[in-house]
C-alpha positions as CSV (number, residue, x, y, z in Angstrom):
1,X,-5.7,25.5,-82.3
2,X,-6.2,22.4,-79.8
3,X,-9.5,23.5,-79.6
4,X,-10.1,22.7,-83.4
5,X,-8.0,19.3,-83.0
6,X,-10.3,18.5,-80.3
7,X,-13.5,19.1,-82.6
8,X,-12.0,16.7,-84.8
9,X,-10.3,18.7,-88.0
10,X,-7.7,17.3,-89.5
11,X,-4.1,19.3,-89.7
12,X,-4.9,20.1,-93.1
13,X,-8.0,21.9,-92.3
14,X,-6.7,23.7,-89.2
15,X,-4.0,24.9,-91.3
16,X,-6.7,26.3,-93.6
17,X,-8.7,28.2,-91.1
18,X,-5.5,29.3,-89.6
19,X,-3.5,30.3,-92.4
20,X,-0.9,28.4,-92.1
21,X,1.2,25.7,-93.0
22,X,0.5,22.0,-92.1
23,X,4.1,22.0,-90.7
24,X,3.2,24.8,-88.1
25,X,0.4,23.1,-86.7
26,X,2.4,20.0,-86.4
27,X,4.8,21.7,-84.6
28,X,2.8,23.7,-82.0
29,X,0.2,20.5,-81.7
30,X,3.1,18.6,-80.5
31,X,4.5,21.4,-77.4
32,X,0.2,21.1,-76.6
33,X,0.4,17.4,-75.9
34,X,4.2,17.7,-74.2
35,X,2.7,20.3,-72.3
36,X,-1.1,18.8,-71.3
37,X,0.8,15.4,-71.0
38,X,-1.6,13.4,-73.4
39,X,-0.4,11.3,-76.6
40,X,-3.8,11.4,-78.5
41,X,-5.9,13.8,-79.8
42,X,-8.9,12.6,-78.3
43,X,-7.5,13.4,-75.2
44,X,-6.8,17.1,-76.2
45,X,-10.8,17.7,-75.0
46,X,-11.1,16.0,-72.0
47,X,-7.5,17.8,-70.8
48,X,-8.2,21.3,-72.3
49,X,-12.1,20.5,-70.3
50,X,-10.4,19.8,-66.8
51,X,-7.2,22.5,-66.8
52,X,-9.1,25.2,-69.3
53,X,-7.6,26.4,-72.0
54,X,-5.7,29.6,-70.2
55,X,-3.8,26.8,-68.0
């Protein structure tokens, strides 16, 4: 899912592909950034680049 933030899809559109609702990627998009320490989604690339996204 960060991986598809990262590429530049909206919530909506990850939701889509997922199956899901928006809320739900809302919700696990913001425990990613607590968690990689950013407050952007631009930096979601350059983080998930430099710990790997098993980290």
């Amino acid at each position: 899912m960060a991986v598809l933030a990262a590429s530049g899809l909206t919530n909506a559109e990850i939701a889509t592909r997922l199956f899901v609702t928006t809320s739900t990627i809302e919700f696990h998009l913001s425990r990613v950034f607590r968690k990689l320490g950013i407050t952007s989604r631009r930096q979601i690339g350059s983080r998930l680049g430099a710990t790997g996204p098993g980290a």
